[in-house]
TIFI-619352 format. One record per residue (C-alpha): residue number from 0; x, y, z. Coordinates in nm, 2 decimals, padded with zeros to 4 digits. Each point is the difference from the previous one (the first is absolute). Layout:
residues N
    n    east   north      up
  NUM       X       Y       Z
...
//
This chain:
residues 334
    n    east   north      up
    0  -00.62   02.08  -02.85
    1  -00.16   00.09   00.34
    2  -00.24  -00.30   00.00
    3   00.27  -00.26  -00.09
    4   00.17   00.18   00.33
    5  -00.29  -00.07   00.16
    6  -00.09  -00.35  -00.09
    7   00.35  -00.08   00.06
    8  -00.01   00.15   00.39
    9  -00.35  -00.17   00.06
   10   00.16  -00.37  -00.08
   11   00.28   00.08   00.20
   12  -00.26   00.00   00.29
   13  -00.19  -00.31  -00.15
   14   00.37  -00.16  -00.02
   15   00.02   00.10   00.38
   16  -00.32  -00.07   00.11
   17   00.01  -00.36  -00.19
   18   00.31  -00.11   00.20
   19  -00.12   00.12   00.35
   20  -00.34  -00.23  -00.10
   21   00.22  -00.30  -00.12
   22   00.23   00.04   00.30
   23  -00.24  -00.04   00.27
   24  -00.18  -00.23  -00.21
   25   00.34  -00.23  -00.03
   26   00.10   00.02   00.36
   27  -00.38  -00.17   00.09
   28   00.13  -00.28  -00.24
   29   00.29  -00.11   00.22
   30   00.00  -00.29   00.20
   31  -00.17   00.06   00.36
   32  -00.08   00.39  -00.17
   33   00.13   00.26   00.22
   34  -00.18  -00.02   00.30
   35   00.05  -00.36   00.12
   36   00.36  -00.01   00.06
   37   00.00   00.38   00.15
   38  -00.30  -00.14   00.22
   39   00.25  -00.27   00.10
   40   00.28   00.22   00.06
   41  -00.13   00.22   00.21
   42  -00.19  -00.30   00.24
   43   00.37  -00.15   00.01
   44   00.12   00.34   00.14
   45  -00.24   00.04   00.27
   46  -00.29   00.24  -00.14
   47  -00.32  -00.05   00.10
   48  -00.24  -00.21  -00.22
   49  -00.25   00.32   00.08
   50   00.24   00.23  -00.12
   51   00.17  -00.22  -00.33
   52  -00.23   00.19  -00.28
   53   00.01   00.38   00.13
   54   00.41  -00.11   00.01
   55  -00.04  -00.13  -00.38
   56  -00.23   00.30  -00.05
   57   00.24   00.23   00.10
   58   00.30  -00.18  -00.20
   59  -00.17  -00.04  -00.28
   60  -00.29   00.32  -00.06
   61  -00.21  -00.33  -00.03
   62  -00.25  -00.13   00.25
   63   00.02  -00.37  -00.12
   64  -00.37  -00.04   00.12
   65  -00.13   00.22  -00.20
   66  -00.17  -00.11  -00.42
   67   00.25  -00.04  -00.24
   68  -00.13   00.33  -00.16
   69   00.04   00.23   00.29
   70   00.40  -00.18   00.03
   71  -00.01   00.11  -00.32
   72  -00.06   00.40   00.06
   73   00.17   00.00   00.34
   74   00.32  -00.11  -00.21
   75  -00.03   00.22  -00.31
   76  -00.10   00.33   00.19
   77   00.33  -00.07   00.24
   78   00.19  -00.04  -00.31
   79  -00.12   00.32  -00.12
   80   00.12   00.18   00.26
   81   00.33  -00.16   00.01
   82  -00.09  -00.22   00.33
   83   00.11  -00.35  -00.04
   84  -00.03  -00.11   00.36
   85   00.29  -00.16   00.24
   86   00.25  -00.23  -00.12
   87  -00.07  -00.37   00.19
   88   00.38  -00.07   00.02
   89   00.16   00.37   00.08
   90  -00.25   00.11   00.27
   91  -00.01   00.36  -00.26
   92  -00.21   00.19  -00.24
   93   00.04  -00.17  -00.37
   94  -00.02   00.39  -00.13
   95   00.33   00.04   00.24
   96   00.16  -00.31  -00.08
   97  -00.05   00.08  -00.37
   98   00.12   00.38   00.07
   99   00.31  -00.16   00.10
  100   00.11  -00.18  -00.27
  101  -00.16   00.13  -00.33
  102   00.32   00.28  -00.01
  103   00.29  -00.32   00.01
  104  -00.20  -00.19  -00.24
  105  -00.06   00.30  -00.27
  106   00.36   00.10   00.07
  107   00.13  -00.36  -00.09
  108  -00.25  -00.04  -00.30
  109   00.06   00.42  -00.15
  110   00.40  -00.05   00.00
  111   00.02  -00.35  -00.11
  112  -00.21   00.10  -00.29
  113   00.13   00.29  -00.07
  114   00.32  -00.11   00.03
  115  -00.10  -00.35  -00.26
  116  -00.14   00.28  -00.23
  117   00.32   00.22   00.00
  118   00.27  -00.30  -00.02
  119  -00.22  -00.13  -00.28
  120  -00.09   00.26  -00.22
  121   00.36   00.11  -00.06
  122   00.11  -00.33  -00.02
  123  -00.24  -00.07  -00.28
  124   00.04   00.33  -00.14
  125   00.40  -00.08  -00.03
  126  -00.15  -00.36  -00.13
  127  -00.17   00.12  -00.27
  128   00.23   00.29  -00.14
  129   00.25  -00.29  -00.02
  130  -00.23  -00.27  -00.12
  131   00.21  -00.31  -00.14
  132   00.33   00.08   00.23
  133   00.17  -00.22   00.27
  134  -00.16   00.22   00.25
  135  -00.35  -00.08  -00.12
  136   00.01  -00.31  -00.06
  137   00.16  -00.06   00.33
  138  -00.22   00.17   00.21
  139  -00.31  -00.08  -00.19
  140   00.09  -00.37   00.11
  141   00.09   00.13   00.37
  142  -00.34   00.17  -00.02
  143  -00.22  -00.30  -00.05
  144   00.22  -00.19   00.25
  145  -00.10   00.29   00.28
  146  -00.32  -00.02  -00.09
  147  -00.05  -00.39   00.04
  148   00.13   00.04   00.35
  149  -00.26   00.09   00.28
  150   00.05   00.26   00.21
  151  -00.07  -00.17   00.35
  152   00.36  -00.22  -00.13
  153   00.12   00.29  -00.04
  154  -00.08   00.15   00.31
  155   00.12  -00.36   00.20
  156   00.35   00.01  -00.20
  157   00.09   00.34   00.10
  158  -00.15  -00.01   00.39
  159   00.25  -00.29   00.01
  160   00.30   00.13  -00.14
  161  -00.04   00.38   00.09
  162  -00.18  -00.06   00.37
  163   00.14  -00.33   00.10
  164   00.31  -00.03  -00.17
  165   00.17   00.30  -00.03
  166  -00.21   00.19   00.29
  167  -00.03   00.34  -00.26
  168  -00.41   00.04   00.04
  169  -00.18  -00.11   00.29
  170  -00.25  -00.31  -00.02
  171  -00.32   00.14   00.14
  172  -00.21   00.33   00.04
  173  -00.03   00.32  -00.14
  174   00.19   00.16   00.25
  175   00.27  -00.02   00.26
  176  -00.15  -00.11   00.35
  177   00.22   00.26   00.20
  178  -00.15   00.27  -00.25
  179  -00.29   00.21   00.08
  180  -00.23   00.05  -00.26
  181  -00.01   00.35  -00.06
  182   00.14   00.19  -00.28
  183   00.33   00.06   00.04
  184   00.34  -00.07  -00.20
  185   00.05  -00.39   00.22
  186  -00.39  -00.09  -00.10
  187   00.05   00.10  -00.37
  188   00.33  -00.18  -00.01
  189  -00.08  -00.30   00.20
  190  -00.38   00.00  -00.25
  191   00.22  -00.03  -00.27
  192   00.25  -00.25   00.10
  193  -00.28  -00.27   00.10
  194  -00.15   00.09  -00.32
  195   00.24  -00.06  -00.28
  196   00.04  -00.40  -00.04
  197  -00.44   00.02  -00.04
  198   00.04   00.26  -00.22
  199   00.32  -00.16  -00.18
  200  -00.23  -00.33  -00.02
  201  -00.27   00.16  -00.13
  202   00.18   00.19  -00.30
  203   00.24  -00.21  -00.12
  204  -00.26  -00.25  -00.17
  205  -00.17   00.24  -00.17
  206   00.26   00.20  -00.18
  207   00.05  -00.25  -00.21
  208  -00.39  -00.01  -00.12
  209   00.00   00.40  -00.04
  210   00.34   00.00  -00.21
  211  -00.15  -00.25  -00.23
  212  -00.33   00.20  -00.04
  213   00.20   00.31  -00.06
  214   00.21  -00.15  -00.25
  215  -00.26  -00.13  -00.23
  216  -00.21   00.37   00.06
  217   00.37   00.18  -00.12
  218   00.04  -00.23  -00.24
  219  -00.35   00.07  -00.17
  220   00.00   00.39   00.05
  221   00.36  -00.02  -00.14
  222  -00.20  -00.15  -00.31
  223  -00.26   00.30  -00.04
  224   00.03   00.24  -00.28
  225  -00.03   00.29   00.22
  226   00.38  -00.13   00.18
  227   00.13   00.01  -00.38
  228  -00.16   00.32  -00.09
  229   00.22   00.17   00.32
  230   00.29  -00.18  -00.09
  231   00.02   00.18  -00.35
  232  -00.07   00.31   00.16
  233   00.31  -00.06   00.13
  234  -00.11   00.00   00.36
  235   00.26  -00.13   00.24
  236  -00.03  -00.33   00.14
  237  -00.06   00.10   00.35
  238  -00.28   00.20  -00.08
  239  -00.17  -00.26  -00.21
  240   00.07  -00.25   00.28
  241  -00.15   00.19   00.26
  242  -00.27   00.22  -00.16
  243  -00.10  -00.30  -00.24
  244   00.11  -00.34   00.03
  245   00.01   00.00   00.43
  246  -00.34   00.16   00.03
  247  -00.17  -00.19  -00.20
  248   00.14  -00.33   00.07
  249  -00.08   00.10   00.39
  250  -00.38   00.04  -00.02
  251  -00.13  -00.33  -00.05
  252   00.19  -00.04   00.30
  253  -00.19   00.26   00.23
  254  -00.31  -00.19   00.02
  255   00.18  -00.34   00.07
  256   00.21   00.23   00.31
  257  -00.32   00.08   00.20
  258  -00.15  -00.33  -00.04
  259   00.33  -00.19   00.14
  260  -00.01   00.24   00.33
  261  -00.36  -00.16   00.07
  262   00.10  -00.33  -00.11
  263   00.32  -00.05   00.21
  264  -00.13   00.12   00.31
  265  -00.19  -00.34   00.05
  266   00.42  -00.12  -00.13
  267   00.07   00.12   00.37
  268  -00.15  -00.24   00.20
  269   00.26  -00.25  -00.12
  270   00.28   00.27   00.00
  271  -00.10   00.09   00.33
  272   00.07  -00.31   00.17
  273   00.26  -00.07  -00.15
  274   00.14   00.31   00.18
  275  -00.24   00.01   00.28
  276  -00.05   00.33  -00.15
  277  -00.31   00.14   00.22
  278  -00.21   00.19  -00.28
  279  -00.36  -00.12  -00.16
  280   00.12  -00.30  -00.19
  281   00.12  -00.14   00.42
  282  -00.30   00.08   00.14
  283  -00.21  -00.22  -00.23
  284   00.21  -00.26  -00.03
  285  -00.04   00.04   00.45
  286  -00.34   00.03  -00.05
  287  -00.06  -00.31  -00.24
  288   00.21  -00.26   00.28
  289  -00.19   00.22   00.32
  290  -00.36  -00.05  -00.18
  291  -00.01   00.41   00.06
  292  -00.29   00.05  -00.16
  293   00.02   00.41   00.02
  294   00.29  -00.01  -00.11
  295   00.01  -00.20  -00.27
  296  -00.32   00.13  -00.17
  297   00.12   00.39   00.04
  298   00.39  -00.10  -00.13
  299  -00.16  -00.17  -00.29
  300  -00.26   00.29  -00.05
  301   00.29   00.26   00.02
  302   00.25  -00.20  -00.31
  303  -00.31  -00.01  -00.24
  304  -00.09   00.34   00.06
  305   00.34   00.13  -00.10
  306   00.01  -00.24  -00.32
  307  -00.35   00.16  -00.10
  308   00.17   00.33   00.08
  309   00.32  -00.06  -00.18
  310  -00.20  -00.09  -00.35
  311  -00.26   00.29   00.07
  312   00.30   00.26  -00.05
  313   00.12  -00.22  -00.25
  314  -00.27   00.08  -00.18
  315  -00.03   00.37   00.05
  316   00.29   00.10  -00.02
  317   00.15  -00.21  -00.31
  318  -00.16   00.24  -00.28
  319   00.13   00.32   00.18
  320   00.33  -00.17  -00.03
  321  -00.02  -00.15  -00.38
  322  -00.23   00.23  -00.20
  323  -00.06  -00.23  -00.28
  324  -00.23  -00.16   00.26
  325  -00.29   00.33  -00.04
  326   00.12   00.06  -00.38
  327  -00.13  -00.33  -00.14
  328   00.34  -00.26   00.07
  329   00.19   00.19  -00.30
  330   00.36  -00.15  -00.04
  331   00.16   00.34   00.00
  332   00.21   00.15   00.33
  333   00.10   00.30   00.05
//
């Protein structure tokens, strides 16, 4: 068991390592690369053709003179110690910039889908305990309707109506402009008003998707013989419900929670225009129009790292939490 810990661990790195490689070997690809147009920039504003590469040098960690190979080191050992030079377009540190707006993005992404995941998984459970009734074939139909609808529409529906319309949320930010960001009781509450349409966007299409799923796995532990087996025990029905049918029906649905936290993180750069909502998904999207190279390389970087996180866990943690993992896949739960 140690060395599957261990082999899993060391291709987390490879993972990590691969993308940093195929980043800066990606960014070369671009049209005039990521020097030319920074060389450009920087003539246009007055700098000294003497002093254009040690001003790229010091942007980038790179001096664009030097081989391709020694680029190459220069930008992995940066990356290794967290360095990602100085965004083009915001005149700041990328480490700073990304400092900045990691927490709003993860706070968006962790409520929405934990709130998708809640919603949905009594929904379904409700669903499947009355399988065949009005109520599930009516939302089963209202569930694949949510689901076909994408959540930037979503988010563009309810900006207009709440925001514009009614004037309930505000359009833009994450937080009031005469607020100071510092924790207090005005910051938490102003955080949170700015942030409930993107997180209301976010959720809404996906209950739909996780009711559905936990319907059909309540549905099919409902079926097992150990469900029957309680039931002429006499057990009562919330007890079988929670200790046997909920459980079970729940951890095929673990693995699938981690994942979507890495996957809709790169959902935010849509969200967060919509909104102008100033966290990682804004940045890259700035970064793509500025040609921030920096920037763009470290934001990209920092999304994959936490979807190769999110399924590392996944992982490691999923036979803690369903023992028939280590005992051999056995159909019984206890």
């Amino acid at each position: 068991m140690s060395n599957y810990y261990v082999r899993r661990t060391a291709r987390v790195f490879a993972t990590i390592f691969a993308v940093a490689t195929l980043t800066f070997g990606l960014i070369r690809l671009l049209p005039g690369g990521p020097f030319t147009q920074l060389r450009a920039q920087l003539l246009r504003q007055g700098v000294p053709a003497s002093e254009v590469d040690a001003r790229i040098s010091n942007l980038q960690n790179i001096n664009p003179n030097a081989p391709l190979w020694r680029q190459y080191l220069d930008y992995m050992g940066s990356v290794a110690q967290g360095n990602f030079g100085e965004s083009i377009s915001l005149g700041e540190p990328v480490a700073q910039v990304i400092a900045e707006a990691v927490p709003w993005t993860v706070f968006v992404v962790l409520v929405s889908t934990i709130l998708m995941f809640t919603v949905g998984i009594f929904l379904g459970s409700l669903q499947a305990y009355w399988e065949g009734s009005r109520f599930d074939k009516g939302f089963s139909g209202l569930s694949i309707g949510l689901m076909s609808v994408p959540f930037y529409v979503v988010a563009v529906i309810s900006l207009y109506v709440f925001a514009y319309q009614w004037g309930w949320l505000p359009t833009a930010g994450t937080v009031g402009t005469n607020v100071e960001k510092e924790l207090s009781v005005p910051f938490l509450l102003s955080a949170l008003e700015h942030s409930l349409l993107p997180i209301f966007s976010y959720a809404l299409g996906g209950i739909g998707g996780q009711a559905l799923a936990m319907r059909g796995n309540s549905i099919q532990v409902l079926g097992n013989d150990y469900v029957r087996v309680a039931r002429l025990r006499g057990l009562a029905d919330r007890r079988i419900a929670t200790r046997y049918v909920a459980r079970n029906a729940i951890l095929p649905m673990y693995t699938g929670f981690l994942l979507l936290l890495g996957f809709r993180l790169s959902g935010t750069v849509i969200l967060e225009q919509i909104f102008s909502y100033t966290g990682l998904g804004y940045y890259m999207f700035a970064a793509l129009k500025a040609n921030d190279y920096p920037l763009m390389m470290a934001t990209f970087l920092v999304i994959t790292v936490a979807l190769v996180v999110g399924v590392y866990i996944a992982d490691l943690t999923y036979s803690k939490i369903d023992p028939r993992i280590s005992s051999g896949g056995s159909d019984e739960a206890y």
